[in-house]
C-alpha positions as CSV (number, residue, x, y, z in Angstrom):
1,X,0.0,0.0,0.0
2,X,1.7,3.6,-1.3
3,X,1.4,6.5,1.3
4,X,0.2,9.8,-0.3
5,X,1.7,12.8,0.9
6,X,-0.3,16.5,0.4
7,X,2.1,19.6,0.8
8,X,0.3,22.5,2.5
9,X,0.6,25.8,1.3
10,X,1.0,28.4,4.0
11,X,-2.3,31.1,3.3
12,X,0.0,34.2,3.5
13,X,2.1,32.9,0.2
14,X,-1.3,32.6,-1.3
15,X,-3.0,35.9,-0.7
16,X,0.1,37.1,-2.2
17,X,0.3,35.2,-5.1
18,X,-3.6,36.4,-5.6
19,X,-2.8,40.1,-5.4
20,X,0.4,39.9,-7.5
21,X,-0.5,41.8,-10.7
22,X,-0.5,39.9,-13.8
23,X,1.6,42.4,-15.6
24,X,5.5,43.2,-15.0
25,X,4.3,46.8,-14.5
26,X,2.6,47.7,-11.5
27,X,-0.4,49.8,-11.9
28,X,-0.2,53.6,-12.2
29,X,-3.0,56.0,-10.4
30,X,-2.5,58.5,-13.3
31,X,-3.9,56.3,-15.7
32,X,-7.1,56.0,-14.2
33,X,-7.6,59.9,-14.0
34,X,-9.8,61.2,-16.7
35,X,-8.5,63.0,-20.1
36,X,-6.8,66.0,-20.0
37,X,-9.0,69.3,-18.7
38,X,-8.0,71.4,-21.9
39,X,-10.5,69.8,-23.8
40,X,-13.1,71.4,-21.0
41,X,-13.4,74.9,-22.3
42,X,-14.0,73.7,-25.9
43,X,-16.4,71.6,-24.7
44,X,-18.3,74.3,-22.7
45,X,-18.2,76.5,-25.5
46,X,-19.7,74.0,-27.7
47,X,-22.7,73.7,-25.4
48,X,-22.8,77.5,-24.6
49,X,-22.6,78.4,-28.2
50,X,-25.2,80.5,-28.1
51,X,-24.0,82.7,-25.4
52,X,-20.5,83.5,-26.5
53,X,-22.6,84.3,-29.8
54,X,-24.9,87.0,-27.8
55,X,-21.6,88.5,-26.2
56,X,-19.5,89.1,-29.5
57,X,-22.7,90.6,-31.4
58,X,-24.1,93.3,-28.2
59,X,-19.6,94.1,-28.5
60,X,-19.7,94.1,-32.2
61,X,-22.9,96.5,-32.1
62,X,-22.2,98.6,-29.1
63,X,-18.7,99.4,-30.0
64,X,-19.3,100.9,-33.0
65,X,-21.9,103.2,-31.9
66,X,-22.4,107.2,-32.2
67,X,-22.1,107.5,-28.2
68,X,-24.8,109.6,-28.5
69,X,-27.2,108.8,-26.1
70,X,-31.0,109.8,-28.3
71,X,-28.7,107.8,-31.2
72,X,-28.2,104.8,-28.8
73,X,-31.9,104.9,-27.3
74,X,-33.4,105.2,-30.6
75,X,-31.7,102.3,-32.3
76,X,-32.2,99.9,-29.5
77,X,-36.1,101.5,-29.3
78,X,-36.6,100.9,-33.0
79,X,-35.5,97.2,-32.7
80,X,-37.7,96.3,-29.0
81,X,-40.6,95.4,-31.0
82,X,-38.6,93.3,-33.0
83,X,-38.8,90.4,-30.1
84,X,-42.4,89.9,-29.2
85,X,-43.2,90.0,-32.7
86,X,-40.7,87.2,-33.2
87,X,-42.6,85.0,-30.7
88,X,-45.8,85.8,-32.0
89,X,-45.1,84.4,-35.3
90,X,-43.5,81.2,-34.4
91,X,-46.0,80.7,-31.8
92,X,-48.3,80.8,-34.6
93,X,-46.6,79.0,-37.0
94,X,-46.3,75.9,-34.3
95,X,-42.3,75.0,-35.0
96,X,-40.0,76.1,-33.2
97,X,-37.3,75.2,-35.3
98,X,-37.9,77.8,-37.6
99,X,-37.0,80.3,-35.4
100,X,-33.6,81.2,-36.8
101,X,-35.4,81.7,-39.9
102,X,-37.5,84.1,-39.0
103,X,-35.3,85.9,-37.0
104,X,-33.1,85.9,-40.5
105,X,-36.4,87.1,-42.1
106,X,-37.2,89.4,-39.3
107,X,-33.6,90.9,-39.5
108,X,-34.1,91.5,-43.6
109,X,-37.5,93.1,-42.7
110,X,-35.7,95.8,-40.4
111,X,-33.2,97.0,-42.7
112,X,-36.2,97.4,-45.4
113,X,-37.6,99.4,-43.5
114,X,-35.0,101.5,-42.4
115,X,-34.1,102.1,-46.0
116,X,-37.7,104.1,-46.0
117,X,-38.8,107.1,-44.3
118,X,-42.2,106.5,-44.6
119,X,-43.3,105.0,-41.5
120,X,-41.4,104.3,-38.6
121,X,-39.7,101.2,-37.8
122,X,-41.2,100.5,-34.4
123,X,-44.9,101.7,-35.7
124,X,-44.6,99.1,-38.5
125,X,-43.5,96.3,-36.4
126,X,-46.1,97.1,-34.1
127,X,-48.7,96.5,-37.2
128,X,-47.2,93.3,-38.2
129,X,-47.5,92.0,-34.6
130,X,-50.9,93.2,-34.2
131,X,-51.9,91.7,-37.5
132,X,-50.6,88.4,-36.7
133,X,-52.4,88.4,-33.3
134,X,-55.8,88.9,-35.2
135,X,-54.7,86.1,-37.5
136,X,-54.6,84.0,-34.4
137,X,-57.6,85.0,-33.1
138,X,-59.8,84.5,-36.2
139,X,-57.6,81.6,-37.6
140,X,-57.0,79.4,-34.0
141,X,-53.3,78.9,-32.7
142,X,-51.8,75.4,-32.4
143,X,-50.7,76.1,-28.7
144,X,-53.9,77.0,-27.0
145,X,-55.7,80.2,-26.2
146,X,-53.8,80.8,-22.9
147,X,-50.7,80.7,-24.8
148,X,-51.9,82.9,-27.5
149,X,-53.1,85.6,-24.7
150,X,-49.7,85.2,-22.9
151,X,-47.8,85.7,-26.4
152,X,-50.5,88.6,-27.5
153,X,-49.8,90.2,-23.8
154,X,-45.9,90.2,-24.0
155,X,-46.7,91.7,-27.5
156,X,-48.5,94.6,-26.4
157,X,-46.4,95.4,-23.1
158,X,-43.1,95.0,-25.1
159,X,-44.2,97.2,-28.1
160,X,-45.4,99.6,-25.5
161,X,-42.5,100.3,-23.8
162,X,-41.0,100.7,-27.0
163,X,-43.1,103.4,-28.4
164,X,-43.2,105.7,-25.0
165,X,-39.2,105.2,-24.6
166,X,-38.8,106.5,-27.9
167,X,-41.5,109.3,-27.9
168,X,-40.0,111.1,-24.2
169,X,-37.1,112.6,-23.9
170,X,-33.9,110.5,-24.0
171,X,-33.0,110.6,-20.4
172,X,-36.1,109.1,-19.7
173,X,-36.5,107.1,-22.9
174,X,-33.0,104.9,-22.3
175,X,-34.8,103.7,-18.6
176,X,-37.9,102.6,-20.9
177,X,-36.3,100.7,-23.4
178,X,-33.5,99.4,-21.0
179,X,-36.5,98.1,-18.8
180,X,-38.0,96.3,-22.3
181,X,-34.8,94.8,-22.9
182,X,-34.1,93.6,-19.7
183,X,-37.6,92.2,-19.1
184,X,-37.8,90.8,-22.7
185,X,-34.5,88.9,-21.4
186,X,-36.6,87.5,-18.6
187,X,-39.3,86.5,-20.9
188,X,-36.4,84.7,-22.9
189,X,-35.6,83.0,-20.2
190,X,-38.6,81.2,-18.9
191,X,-39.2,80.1,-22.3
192,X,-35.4,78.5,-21.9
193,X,-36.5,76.9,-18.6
194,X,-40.4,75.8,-20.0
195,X,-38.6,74.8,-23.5
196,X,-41.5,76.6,-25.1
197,X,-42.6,78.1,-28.7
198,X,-38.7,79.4,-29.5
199,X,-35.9,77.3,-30.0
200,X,-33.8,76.6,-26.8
201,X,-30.5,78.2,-28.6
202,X,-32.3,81.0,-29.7
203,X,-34.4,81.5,-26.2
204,X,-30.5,81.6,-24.8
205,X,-28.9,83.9,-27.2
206,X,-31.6,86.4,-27.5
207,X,-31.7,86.2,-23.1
208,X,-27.9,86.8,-23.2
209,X,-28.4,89.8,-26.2
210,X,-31.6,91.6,-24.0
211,X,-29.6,91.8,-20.8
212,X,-26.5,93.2,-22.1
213,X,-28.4,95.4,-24.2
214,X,-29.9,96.6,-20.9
215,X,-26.9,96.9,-19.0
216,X,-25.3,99.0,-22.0
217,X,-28.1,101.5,-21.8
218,X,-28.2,102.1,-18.0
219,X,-24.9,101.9,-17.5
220,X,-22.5,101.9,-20.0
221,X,-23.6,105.3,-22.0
């Protein structure tokens, strides 16, 4: 009869063996550490497109001004009614990714009419926002009649403030139409948070333009 003998491995020599690493190189803390943090800004200004946009245009637009302050109030004044009557129309249109478009169109329809001394700027952009309003009202809106008030209120308030600022005296005129911007920025800015009738990028960029329009006004003449 042939005796077996069993060799016993002592547990520590085990456990060590375990933990060994399976490569010759041991392993280095660095390389779990994400990529490198240059890539971060790049990144952010991918996503934040639309506010580095807003920034170079209100520079671009304020730094070539007159300095004259019924110059500055009246361009900025002529342009307010501009932004409700944006809204209305894609509100009414239903899409909100035509908006860029018919800000491009919107744009076009500015510098037509500045290229005419017939009727005013503001006064015409006034009529095309009160025109599409009655369209929605006789025609139905695809949002909803509390929508369609809400847009048809920001309308009338915005245009408003518009047409006083630029009828009264500059010194008093730049508080109006600052106050328009700024609260048209506001406006901009729920409808970024609610994700409602504009696009999201232009609800951003047009937030970031008002504001800094604003603060150029108030402060910055």
């Amino acid at each position: 009869m042939t005796a077996t003998h069993t060799t016993t491995v002592p547990q520590a020599t085990t456990d060590a063996l375990t933990s060994a690493p399976t490569s010759g190189k041991a392993s280095d803390p660095a390389s779990d550490r994400p990529a490198s943090n240059g890539r971060r800004p790049v990144e952010m200004l991918k996503r934040r497109w639309p506010t580095a946009l807003a920034v170079a245009l209100v520079i671009l637009t304020t730094a070539g001004g007159s300095g004259e302050l019924a110059d500055t109030v009246g361009t900025f004044g002529d342009a307010l009614p501009l932004l409700p009557l944006l809204y209305v129309i894609i509100h009414q249109i239903g899409k909100p990714r035509v908006t860029w478009h018919v800000l491009g169109a919107g744009v076009a329809v500015m510098v037509a009419l500045r290229a005419q001394d017939v009727v005013s700027q503001p006064v015409a952009l006034v009529a095309i926002a009160l025109a599409v309003l009655v369209w929605g009202a006789v025609r139905g809106t695809p949002h909803g009649r509390a929508s369609f008030g809400v847009q048809a209120a920001g309308a009338f308030a915005f245009g408003a403030l518009a047409l006083v600022g630029l009828a009264v005296d500059p010194d008093l005129g730049r508080y109006l139409v600052a106050a328009g911007w700024f609260l048209h920025g506001v406006w901009d800015f729920v409808h970024l948070r609610l994700d409602k009738v504009v696009a999201r990028s232009f609800a951003e960029w047009c937030g970031v333009v008002d504001v800094l329009v604003a603060v150029h006004l108030l402060f910055l003449l």
